[in-house]
N, C-alpha and C positions, 0 to 999 in steps of 0.2 A: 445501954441495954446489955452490951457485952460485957461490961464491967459486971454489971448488978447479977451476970450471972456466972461469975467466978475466973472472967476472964481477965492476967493482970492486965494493968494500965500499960504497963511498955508494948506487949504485942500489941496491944488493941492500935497504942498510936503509931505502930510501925506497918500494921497491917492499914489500917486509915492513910497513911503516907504513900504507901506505895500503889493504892488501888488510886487517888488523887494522880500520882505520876502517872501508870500506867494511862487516866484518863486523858489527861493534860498531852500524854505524846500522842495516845490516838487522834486527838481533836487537832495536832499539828500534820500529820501523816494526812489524815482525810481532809485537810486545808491546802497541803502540796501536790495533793492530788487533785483536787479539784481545779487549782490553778495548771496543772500541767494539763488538764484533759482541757480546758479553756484555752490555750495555747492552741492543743491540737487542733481543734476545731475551727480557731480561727486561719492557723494556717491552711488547712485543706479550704476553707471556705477559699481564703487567696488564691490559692490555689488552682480552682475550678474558675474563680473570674478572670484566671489569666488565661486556663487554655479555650482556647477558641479551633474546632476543627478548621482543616485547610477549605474542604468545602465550603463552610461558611462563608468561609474569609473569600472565594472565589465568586460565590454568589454575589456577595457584598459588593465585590469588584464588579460587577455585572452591572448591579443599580447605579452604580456612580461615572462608570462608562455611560448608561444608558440615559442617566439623567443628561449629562454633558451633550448628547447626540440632539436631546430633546430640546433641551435651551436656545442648542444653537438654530435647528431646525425652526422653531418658535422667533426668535430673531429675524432668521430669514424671509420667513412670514408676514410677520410686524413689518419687514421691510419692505414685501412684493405690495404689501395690502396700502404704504402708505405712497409707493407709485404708481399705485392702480387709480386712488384718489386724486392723485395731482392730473393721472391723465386726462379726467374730464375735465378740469379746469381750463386746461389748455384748449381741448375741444372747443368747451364752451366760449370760450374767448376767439377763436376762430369763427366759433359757428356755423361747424361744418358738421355736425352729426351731432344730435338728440339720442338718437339709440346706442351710441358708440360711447356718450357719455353717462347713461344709464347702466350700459354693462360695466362700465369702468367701476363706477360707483359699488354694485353691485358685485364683479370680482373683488374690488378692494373690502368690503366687507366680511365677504366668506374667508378673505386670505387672514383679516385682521381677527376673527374670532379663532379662526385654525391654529395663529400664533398664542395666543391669551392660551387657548386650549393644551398647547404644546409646552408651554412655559410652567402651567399646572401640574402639568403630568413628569416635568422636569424638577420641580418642587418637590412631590409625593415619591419620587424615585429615589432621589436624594436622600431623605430622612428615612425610609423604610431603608436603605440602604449603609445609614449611618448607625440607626440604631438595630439592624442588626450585627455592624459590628462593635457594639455597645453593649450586646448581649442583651438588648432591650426583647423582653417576650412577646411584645404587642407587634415589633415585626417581623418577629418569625411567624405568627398567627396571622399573622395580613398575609401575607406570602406563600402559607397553606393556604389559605382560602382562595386566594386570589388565584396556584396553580390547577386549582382542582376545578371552580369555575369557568375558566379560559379552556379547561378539559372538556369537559359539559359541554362548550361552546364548539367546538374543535368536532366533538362527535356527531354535533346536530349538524354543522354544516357539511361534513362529509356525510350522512346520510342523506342531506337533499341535494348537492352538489354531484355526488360519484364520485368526486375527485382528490385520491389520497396521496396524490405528490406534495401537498401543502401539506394539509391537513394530519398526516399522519407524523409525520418528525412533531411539529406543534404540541402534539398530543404526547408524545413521547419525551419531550425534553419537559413538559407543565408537570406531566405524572412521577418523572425522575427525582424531579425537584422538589414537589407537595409530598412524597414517599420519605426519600429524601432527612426533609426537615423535620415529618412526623415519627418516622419509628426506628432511627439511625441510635444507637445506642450512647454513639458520642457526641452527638448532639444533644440528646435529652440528659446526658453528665454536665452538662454546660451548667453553671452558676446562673438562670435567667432571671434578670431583674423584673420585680413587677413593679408599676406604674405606684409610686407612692402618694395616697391623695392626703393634702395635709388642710383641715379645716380652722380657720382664726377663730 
């Protein structure tokens, strides 16, 4: 078209070459660039999955003390509930008390679910305690709810109790914590993984 309209051949293919080049380094510049801002992004993402605030990490520490307290608690349990059972046995083989072997029975059962019970709760401490140092979202969200409910609880019993020697630190260290977790600014910087559901 440039030609046909008085434009010679040489410009035209010098001007065609160089608007081609010009093209050709832009499409390399915005290919460097976009690999560099993919760099960036991925390092900051690293980034955030490595920093973990020290609270966390304390809380964290908390669940897996607590889990530990609870197992062995739970143990001890399993243990009272399974000499609680032997005691009628013996009883009974003496046959000296019916009621004595009834209560045995009987504390050994309340000991033996108290354990099962404690061993659970030493389970669920553990993992909420693991993956919140995992940066897993689901237990930092167990953890809110969990502090703010135990809160709730905290306040209805000191309302019919009176009694705020317990009651009020309980209250005070669940709200610390559910606060805390929910609107700490470094903690909600935290990289939190969500739960990935993958379907076959």
């Amino acid at each position: 078209i440039l030609i046909a309209h008085g434009w010679k051949e040489e410009i035209v293919e010098k001007a065609m070459d160089f608007v081609l080049k010009t093209h050709h380094e832009a499409f390399i510049v915005r290919h460097e660039f976009e690999e560099d801002w993919n760099e960036i992004k991925l390092f900051k993402t690293k980034f955030l999955q490595k920093k973990l605030p020290a609270g966390v990490k304390i809380i964290s520490a908390v669940c897996h003390i607590g889990s530990f307290i609870f197992l062995l608690s739970g143990f001890l349990f399993l243990l009272g509930g399974f000499i609680f059972f032997l005691s009628p046995i013996e009883i009974a083989a003496e046959k000296t008390s019916t009621i004595g072997s009834l209560l045995g029975v009987l504390g050994g059962g309340i000991f033996l679910v108290a354990g099962v019970i404690l061993i659970i709760t030493a389970t669920v401490a553990f993992l909420i305690g693991r993956g919140l140092w995992k940066k897993q979202i689901w237990s930092r969200l167990i953890i809110i709810a969990a502090t703010f409910a135990f809160s709730a609880a905290s306040i209805i019993s000191m309302a019919k109790s009176k009694n705020f020697s317990i009651g009020a630190p309980i209250l005070i260290i669940n709200l610390a914590i559910g606060i805390y977790l929910l609107l700490d600014k470094k903690v909600k910087s935290v990289h939190w993984k969500k739960p990935e559901l993958k379907f076959n």
